[in-house]
KOLROKE-454723 format. One record per residue (C-alpha): residue in one letter; residue number from 1; y, z, x; chain. Coordinates in Angstrom, 1 decimal. Example, Ala and Ser with C-alpha at 12.3 -4.5 7.8 and 13.67 -1.06 7.14 Angstrom:
R:A:1:-4.5:7.8:12.3:A $
R:S:2:-1.1:7.1:13.7:A $
***
This chain:
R:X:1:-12.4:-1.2:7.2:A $
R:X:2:-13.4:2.6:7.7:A $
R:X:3:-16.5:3.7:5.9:A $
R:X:4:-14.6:6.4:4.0:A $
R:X:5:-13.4:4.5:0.8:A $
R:X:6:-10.6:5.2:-1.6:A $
R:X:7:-12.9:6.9:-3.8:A $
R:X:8:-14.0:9.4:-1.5:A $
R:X:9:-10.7:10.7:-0.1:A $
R:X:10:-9.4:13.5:-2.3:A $
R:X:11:-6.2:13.4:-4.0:A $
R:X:12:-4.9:16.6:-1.7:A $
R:X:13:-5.2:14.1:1.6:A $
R:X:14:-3.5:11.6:-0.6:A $
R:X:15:-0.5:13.6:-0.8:A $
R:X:16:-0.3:14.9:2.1:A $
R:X:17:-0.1:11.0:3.4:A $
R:X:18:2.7:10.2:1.6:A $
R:X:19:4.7:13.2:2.7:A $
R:X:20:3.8:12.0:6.3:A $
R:X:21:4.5:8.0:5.8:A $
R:X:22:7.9:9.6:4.5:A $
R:X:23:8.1:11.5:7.4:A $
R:X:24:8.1:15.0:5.8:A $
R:X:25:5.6:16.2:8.2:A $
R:X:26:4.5:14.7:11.3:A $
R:X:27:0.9:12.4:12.3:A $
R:X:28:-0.3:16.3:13.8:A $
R:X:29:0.3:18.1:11.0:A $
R:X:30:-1.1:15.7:8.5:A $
R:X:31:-4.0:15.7:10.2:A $
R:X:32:-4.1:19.5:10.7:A $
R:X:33:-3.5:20.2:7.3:A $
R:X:34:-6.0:17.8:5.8:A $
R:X:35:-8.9:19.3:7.7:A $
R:X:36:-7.8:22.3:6.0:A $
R:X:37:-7.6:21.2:2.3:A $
R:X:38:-10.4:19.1:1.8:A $
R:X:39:-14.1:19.2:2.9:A $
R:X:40:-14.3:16.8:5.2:A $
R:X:41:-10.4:15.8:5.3:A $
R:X:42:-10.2:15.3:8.5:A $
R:X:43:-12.4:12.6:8.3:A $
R:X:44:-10.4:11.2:5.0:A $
R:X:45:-6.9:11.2:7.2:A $
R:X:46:-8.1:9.4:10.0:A $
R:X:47:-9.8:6.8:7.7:A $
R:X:48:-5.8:6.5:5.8:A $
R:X:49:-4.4:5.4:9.4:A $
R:X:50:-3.7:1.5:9.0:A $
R:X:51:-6.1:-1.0:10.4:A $
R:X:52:-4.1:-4.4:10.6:A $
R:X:53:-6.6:-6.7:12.1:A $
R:X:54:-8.8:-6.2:8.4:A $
R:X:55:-5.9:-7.1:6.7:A $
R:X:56:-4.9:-10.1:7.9:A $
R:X:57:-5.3:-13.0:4.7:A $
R:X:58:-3.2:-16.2:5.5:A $
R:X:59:-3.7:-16.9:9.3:A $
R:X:60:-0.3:-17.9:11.0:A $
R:X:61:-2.1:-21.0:12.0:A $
R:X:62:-2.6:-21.9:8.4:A $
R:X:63:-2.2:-25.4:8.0:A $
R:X:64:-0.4:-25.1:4.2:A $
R:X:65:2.4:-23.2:6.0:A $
R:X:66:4.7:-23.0:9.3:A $
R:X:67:6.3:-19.8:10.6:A $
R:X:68:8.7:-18.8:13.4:A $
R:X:69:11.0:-15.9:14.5:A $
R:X:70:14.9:-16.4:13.6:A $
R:X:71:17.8:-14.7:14.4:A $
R:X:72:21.1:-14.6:12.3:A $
R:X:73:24.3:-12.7:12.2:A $
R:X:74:24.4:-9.7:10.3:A $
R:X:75:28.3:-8.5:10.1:A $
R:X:76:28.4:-4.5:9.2:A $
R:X:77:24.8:-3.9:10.5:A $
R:X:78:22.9:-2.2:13.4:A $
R:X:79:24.0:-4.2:15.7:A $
R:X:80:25.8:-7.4:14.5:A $
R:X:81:22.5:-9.3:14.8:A $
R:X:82:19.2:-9.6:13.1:A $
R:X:83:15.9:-11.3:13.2:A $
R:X:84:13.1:-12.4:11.0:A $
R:X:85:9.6:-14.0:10.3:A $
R:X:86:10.5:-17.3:8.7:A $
R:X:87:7.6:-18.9:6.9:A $
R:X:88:8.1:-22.1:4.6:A $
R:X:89:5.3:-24.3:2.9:A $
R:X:90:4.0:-27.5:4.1:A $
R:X:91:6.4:-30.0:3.1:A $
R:X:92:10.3:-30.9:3.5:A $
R:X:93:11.8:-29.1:0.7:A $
R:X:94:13.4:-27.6:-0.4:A $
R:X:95:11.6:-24.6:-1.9:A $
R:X:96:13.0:-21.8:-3.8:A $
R:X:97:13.7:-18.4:-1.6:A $
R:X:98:12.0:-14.7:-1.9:A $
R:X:99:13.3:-12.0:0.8:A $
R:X:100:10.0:-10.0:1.6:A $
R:X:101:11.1:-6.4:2.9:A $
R:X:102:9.5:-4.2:4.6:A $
R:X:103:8.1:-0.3:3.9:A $
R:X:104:10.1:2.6:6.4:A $
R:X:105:8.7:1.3:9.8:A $
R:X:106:9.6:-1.8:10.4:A $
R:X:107:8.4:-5.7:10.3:A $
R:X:108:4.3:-4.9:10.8:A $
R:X:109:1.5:-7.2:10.2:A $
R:X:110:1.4:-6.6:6.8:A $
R:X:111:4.7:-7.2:5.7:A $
R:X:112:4.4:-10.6:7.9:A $
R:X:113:1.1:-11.1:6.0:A $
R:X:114:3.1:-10.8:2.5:A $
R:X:115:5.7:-13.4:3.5:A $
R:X:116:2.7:-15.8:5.0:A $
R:X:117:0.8:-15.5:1.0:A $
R:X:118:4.6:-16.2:-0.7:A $
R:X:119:5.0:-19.3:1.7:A $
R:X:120:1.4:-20.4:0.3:A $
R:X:121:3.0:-20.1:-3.2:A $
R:X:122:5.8:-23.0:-2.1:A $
R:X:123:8.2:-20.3:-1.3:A $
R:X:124:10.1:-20.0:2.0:A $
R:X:125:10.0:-16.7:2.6:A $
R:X:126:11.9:-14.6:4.9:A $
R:X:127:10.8:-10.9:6.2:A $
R:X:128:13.5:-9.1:7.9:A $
R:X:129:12.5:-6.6:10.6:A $
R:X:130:15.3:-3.9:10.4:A $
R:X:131:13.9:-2.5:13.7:A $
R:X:132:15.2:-5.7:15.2:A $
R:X:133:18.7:-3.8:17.0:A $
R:X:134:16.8:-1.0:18.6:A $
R:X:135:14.1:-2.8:20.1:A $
R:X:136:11.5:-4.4:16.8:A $
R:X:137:8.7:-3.5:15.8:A $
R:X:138:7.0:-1.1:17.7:A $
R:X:139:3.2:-2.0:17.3:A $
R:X:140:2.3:0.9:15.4:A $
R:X:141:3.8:3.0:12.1:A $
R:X:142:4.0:5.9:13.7:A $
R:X:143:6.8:5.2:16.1:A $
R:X:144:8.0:2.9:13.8:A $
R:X:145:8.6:5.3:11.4:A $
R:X:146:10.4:7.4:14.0:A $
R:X:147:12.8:4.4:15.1:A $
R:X:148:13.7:3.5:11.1:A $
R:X:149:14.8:7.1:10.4:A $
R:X:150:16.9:7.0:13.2:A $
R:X:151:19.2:4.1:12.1:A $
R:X:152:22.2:4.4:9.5:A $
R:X:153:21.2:4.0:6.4:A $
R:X:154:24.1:2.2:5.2:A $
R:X:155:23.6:-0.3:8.4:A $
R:X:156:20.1:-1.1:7.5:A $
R:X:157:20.8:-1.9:4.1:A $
R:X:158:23.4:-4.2:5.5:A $
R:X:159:20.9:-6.0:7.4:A $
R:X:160:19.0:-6.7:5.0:A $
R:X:161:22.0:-7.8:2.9:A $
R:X:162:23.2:-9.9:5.5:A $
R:X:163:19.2:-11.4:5.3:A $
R:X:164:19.4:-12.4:2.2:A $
R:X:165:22.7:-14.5:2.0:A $
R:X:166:21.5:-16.1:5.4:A $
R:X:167:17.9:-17.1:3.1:A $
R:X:168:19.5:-18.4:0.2:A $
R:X:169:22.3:-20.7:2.1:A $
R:X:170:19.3:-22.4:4.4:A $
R:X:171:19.3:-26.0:4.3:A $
R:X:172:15.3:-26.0:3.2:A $
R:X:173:16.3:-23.4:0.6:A $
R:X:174:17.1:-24.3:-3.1:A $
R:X:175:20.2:-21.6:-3.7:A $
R:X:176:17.7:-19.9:-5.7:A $
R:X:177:16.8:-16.1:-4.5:A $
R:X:178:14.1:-13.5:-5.4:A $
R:X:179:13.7:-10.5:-3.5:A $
R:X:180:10.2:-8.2:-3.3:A $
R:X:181:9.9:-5.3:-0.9:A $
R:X:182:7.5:-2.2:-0.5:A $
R:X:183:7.9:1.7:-0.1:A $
R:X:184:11.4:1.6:1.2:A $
R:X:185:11.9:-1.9:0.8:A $
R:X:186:11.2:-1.8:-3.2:A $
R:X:187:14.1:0.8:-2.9:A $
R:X:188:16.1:-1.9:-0.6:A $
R:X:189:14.7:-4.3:-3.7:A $
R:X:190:16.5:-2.6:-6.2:A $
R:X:191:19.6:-2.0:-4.5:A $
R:X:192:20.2:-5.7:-3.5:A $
R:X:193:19.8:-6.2:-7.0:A $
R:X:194:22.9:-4.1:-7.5:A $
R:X:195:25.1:-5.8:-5.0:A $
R:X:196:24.3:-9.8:-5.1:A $
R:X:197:24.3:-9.9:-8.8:A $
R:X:198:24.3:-13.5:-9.4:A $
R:X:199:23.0:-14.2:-6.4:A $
R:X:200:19.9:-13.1:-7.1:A $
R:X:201:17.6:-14.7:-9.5:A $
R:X:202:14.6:-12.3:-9.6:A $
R:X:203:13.7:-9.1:-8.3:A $
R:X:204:10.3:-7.5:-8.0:A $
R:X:205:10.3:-4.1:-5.9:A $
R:X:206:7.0:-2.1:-5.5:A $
R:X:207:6.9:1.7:-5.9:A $
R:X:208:10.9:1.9:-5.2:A $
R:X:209:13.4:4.6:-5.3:A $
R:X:210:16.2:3.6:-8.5:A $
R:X:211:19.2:2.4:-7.3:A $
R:X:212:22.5:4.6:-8.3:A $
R:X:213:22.4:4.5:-12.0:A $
R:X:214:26.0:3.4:-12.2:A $
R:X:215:25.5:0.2:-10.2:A $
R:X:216:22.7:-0.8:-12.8:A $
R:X:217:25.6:-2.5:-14.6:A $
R:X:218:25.8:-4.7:-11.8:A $
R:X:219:22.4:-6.3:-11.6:A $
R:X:220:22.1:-9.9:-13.3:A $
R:X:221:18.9:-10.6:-11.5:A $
R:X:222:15.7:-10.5:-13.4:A $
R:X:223:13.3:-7.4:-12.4:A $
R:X:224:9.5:-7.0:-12.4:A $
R:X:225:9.2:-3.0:-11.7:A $
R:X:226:5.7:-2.3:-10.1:A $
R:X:227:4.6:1.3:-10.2:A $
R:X:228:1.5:3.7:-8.7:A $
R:X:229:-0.3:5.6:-11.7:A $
R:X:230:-0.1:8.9:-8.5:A $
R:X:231:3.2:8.6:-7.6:A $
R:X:232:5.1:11.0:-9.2:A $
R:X:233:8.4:11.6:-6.9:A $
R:X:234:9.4:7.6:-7.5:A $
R:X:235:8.0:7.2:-11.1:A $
R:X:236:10.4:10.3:-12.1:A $
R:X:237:13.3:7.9:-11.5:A $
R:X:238:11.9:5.7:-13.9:A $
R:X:239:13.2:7.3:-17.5:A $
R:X:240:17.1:7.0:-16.2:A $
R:X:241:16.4:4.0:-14.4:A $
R:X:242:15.1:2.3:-17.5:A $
R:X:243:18.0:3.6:-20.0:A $
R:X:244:20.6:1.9:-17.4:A $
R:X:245:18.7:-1.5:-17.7:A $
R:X:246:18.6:-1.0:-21.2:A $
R:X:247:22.4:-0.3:-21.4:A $
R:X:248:22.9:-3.1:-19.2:A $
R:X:249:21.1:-6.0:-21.2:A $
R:X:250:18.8:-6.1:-17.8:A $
R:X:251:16.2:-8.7:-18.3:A $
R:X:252:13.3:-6.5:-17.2:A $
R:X:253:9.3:-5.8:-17.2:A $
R:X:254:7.5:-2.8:-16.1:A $
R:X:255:3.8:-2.2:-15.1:A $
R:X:256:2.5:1.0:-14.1:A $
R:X:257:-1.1:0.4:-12.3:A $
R:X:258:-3.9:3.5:-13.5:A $
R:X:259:-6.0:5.1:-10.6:A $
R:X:260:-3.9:3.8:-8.3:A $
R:X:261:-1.5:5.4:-5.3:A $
R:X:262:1.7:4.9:-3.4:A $
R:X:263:1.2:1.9:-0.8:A $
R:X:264:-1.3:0.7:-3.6:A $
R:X:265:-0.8:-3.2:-2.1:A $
R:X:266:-0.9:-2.7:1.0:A $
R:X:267:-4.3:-3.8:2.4:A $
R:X:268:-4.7:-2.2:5.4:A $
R:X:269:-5.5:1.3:4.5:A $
R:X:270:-8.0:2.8:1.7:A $
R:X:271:-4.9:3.5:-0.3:A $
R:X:272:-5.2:-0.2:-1.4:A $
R:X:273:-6.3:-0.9:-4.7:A $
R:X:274:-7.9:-4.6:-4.8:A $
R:X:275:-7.6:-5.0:-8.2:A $
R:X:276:-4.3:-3.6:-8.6:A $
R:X:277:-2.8:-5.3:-5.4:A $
R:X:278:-4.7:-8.5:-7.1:A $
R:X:279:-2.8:-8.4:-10.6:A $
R:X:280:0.2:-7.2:-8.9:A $
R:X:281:0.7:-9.8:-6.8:A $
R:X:282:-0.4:-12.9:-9.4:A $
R:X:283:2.3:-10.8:-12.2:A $
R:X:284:5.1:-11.4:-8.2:A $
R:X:285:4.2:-14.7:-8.2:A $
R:X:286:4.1:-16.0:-12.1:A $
R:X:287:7.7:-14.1:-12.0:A $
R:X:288:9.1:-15.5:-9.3:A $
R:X:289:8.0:-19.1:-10.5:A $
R:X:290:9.5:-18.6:-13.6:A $
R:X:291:12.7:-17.3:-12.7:A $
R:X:292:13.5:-19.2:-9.5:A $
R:X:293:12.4:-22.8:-10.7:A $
***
């Protein structure tokens, strides 16, 4: 990891981050406009880029687990066909599900990291990669980025729709789901929670946009909301978001982490929180062994 530590980057570089993993400005003038704000920002943005080699935790040679690349049908999506990183425990089953999906750029290490720690729980775990029709995963955010916000929106969610009814019906499945997702995919999270209903068992989406309040309703899935303290364009969803659950009879807990940003769990850049990511993570699992036993 880069010398420059969370504690050292100033708030201003954080922000302008986000607007550029959310592809409000662009990699040049983040960088440009960090030099500017900060003493030393330019130095504070560069360190923010991900570094995916440090952030590796499970091995995919980890004996407790066995993962491979799948491909499924996916009716109403990009392009009619999907893949995924399918990793189940040691064992023959069958094991309760959890759909692990991705932030705006696609299947990276990460994300494939995530589903490896899940498996290591006794889950089988399946992480999408929405990128899959125009080409996968890139290699790096940046173009990654670039390829996600050039699909259909309503196509992608499809996909990953389409990945969770082809999870839950596996033969080394139990029929039980639980769905957890990052960024985009805690928005993704939220909505699937909306359109399986009870199909899905548990839902725990990390710093995600609110579904449409109307579809609230529809959600018979239990939800673990995770939150960044700095955060503030997705934690001002929250208020009407929480007054739907409420009207709903939503079984639901929410945890808002202090001193922490958007992208808080992600280990690969100094926008992770160790502690937070920590607690987060142990609250995802406890949850999802509760509710999809």
């Amino acid at each position: 990891m880069d010398s420059v530590t969370q504690l050292e980057i100033d708030q201003r570089v954080f922000n302008l981050y986000d607007e550029y993993c959310h592809g409000r400005i662009d990699r040049r003038a983040f960088l440009q406009q960090a030099a500017v704000v900060a003493v030393g920002g330019l130095a504070m943005a560069q360190a923010l880029m991900p570094r995916y080699a440090s952030a590796q935790t499970i091995s995919f040679t980890d004996e407790r687990i066995k993962a491979k690349y799948v491909t499924y049908p996916s009716p109403g999506g990009t392009s009619g066909t999907m893949r995924g990183y399918l990793v189940q425990p040691k064992g023959n089953g069958p094991f309760p599900a959890v759909l692990v999906i991705h932030e705006n750029r696609g299947l990276n290490p990460y994300i494939e990291d995530v589903a490896r720690r899940a498996a290591t729980e006794g889950f089988l775990a399946l992480a999408p990669d929405g990128l899959f029709p125009v080409g996968g995963y890139p290699g790096n955010d940046d173009d990654g980025r670039t390829l996600q916000a050039g699909l259909d929106p309503a196509k992608l969610r499809a996909d990953m729709l389409n990945s969770a009814r082809w999870l839950k019906t596996q033969a080394l499945s139990t029929g039980t789901l639980g769905v957890t997702g990052f960024c985009w995919g805690g928005g993704a999270t939220n909505w699937l929670a909306t359109v399986l209903g009870t199909d899905m068992q548990a839902g725990v989406p990390y710093y995600g946009a609110a579904p449409a309040t109307e579809a609230v309703a529809a959600i018979k899935a239990a939800m673990l909301i995770q939150y960044a303290q700095n955060d503030e364009r997705i934690n001002a969803m929250w208020p009407t978001y929480e007054a739907a659950l409420k009207a709903a009879g939503v079984s639901y807990e929410m945890f808002i982490y202090p001193g922490t940003q958007h992208g808080f769990h992600n280990n690969s850049t100094p926008r992770y929180n160790e502690a937070a990511a920590k607690l987060s993570w142990e609250r995802t699992i406890a949850f999802f062994k509760k509710n999809l036993a």
